[in-house]
C-alpha positions as CSV (number, residue, x, y, z in Angstrom):
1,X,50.9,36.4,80.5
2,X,53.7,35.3,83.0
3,X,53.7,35.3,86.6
4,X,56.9,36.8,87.2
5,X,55.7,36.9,91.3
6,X,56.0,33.1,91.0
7,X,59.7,33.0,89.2
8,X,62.3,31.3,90.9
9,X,64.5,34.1,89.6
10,X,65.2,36.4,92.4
11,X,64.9,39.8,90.7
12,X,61.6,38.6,88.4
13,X,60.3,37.5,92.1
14,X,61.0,40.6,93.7
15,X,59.5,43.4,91.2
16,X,57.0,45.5,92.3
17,X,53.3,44.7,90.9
18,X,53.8,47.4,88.2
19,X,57.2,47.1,87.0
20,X,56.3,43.0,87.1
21,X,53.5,43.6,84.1
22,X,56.0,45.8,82.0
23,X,58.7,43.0,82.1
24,X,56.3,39.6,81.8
25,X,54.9,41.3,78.2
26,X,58.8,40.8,77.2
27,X,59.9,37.5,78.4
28,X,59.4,33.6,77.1
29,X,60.6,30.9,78.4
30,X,64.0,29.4,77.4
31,X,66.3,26.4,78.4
32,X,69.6,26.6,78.8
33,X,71.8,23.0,77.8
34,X,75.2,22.3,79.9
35,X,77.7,24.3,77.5
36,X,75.5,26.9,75.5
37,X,76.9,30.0,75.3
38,X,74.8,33.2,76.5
39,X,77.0,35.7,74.8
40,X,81.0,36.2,74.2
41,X,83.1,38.9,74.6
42,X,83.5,41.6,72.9
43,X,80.0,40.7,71.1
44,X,76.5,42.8,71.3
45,X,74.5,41.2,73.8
46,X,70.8,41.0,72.3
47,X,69.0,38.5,75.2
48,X,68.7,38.8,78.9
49,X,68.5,35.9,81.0
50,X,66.9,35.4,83.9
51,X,67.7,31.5,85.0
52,X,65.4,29.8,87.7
53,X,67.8,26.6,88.1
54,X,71.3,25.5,86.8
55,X,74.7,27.6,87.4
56,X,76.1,30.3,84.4
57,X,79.5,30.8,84.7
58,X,81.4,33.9,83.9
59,X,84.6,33.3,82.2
60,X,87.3,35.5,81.1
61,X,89.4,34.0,77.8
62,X,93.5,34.5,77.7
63,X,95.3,35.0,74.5
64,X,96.9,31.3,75.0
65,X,93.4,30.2,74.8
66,X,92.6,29.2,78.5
67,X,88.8,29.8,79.4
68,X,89.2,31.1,83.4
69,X,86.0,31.1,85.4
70,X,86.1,34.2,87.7
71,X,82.5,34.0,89.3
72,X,78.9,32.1,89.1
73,X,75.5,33.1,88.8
74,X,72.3,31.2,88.6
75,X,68.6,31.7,90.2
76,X,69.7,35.0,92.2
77,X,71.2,37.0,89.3
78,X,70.3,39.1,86.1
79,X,72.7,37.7,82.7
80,X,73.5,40.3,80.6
81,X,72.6,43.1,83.1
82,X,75.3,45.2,82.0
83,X,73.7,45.8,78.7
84,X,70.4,47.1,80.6
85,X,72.8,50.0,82.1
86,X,75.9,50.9,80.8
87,X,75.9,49.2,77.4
88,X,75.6,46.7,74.4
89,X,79.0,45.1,74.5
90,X,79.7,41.9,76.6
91,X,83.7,42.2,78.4
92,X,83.3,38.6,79.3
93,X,81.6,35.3,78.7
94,X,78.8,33.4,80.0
95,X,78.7,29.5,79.5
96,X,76.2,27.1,81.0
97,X,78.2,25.4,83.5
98,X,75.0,23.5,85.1
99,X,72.1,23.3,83.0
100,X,68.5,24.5,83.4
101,X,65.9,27.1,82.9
102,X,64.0,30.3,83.3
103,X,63.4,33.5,81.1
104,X,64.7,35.4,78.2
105,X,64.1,39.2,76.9
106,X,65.2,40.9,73.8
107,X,67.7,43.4,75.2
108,X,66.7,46.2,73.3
109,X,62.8,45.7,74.4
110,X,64.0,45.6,78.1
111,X,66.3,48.5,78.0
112,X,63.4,50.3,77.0
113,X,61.5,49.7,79.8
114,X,64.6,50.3,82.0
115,X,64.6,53.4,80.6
116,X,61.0,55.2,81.8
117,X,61.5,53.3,85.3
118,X,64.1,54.4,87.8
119,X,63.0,51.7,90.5
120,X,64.2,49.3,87.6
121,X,67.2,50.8,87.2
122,X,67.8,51.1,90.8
123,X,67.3,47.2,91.2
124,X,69.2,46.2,88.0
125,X,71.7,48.1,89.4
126,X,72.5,45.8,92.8
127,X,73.1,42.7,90.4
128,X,75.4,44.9,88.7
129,X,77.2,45.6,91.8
130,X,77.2,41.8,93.0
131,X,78.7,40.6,90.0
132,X,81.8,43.0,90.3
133,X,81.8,42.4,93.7
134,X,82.0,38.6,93.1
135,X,84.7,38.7,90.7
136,X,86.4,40.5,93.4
137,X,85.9,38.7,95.7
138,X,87.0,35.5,93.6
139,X,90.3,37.2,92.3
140,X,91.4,37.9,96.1
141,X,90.3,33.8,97.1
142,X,92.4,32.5,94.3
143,X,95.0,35.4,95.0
144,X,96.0,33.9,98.9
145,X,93.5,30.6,99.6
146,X,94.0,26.9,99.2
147,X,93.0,24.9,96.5
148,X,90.8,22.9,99.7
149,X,89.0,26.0,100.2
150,X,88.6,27.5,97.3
151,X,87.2,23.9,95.9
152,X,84.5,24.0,98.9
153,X,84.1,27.2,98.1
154,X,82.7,26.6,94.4
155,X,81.5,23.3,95.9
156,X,78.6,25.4,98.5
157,X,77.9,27.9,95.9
158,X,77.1,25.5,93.2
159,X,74.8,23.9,96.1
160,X,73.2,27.5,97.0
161,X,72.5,28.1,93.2
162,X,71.0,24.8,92.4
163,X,69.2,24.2,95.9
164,X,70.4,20.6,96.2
165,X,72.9,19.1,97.8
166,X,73.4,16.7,94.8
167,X,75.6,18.6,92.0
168,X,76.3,17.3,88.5
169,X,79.9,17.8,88.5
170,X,82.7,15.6,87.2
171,X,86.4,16.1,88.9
172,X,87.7,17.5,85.8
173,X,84.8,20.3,85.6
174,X,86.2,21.1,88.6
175,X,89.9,21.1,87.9
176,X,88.6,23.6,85.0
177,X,86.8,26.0,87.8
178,X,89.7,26.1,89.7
179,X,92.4,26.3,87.2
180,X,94.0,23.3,88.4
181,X,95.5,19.5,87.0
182,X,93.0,17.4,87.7
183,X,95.6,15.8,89.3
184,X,95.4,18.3,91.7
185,X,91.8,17.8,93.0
186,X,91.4,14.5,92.9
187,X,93.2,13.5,96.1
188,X,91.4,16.6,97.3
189,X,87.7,15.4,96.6
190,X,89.4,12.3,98.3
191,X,90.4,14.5,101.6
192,X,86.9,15.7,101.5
193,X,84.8,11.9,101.4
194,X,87.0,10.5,103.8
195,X,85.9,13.3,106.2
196,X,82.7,12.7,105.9
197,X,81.7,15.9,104.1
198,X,81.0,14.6,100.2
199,X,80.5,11.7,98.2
200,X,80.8,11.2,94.5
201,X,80.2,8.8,91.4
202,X,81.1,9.7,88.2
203,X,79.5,12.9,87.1
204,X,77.6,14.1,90.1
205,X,78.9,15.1,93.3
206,X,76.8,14.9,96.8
207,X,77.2,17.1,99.8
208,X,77.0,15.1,102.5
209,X,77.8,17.7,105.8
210,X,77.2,21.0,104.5
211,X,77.9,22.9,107.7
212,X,81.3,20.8,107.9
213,X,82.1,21.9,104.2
214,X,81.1,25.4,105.3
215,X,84.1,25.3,108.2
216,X,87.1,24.3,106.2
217,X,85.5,26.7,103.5
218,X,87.2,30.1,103.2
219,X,86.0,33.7,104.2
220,X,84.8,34.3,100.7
221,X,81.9,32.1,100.6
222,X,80.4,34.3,103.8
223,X,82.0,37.4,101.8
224,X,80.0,37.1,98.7
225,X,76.8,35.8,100.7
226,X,76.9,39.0,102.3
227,X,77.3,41.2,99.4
228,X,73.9,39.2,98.0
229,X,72.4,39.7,101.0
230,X,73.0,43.9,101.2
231,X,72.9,44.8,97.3
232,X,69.8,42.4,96.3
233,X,68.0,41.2,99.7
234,X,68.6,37.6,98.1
235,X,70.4,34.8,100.9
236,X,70.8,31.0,100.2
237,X,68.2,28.7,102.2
């Protein structure tokens, strides 16, 4: 049976010794490829994921066809917890934006369990808050904030989620986080190396300064750290 006490998925990490042996019966291990698609909108979600590395983004489609990431999750968050509480139907979608790893459940197994335990539901229910809180947060950043910050921004989060200051991310993923040309962030990313506080090669970004990336950085980074921090007890190191 699975150690959840040993996951490097916040939530799995955090369960009590009881609640832990109900969910490890239900979980396998899984790998998640840059690009795969954990469920669609308007679909039934049927797997929870629990990542331990890489970045999920959540991404909202518009009718002219544009994907539109609105907020990322990774090692500190529950995929699919929605269907756990409220119901079956995804609003959104959740793509692989880093790849990696960490555990699945059959949905309808785990709402089960959810079900008989109210310090479950009470815990799943803080990683339902963050991730409205996050896309929040995110519509007010891109609602009034730079293009420089909200680019270091994604930039520390992506480092936060993945633990490393070396992120596999090309300029044009970028431009496609932020909604931008490409055009657009490239003399940006330029700004950023000739300050000291990145470097890149093609495909892979590397934070160089992360407390100087942290300064030019917008209030929503902090903002959304905090909300982790109160609803979940989970804080990037």
């Amino acid at each position: 049976m699975l150690t959840l006490a040993r996951s490097r998925n916040h939530f799995l990490s955090s369960l009590s010794g009881e609640d832990s042996a109900l969910f490890a019966r239900h979980l396998r291990p899984m790998e998640l490829p840059m690009g795969a698609a954990l469920f669609s909108a308007a679909e039934t979600i049927s797997r929870i994921y629990f990542p331990e590395s890489g970045v999920v983004s959540i991404v909202v489609e518009l009718g002219s066809g544009q994907f539109i990431k609105v907020a990322m999750f990774g090692r500190n968050s529950v995929i699919g917890v929605g269907a756990l509480l409220d119901g079956p139907t995804a609003i959104h979608h959740a793509i692989a934006q880093v790849s990696g790893a960490g555990l699945v459940g059959d949905a309808a197994a785990l709402e089960h369990l959810v079900k008989q335990s109210e310090s479950l539901r009470e815990a799943l229910a803080g990683y339902q808050q963050i991730m409205v809180a996050q896309i929040q947060q995110v519509a007010a950043c891109n609602a009034v904030h730079t293009i420089e910050e909200r680019l270091s921004r994604w930039l520390l989060q992506t480092r936060d989620l993945l633990h490393s200051d070396h992120l596999p991310l090309t300029q044009q993923a970028l431009s496609q986080i932020l909604a931008v040309q490409r055009s657009s962030v490239t003399p940006l990313a330029r700004s950023l190396r000739e300050a000291g506080l990145i470097s890149y090669r093609r495909g892979r970004i590397h934070i160089v300064d992360r407390d100087g990336l942290s300064e030019i950085c917008c209030e929503c980074y902090a903002a959304i750290n905090a909300h982790y921090h109160r609803l979940t007890g989970w804080k990037p190191h």
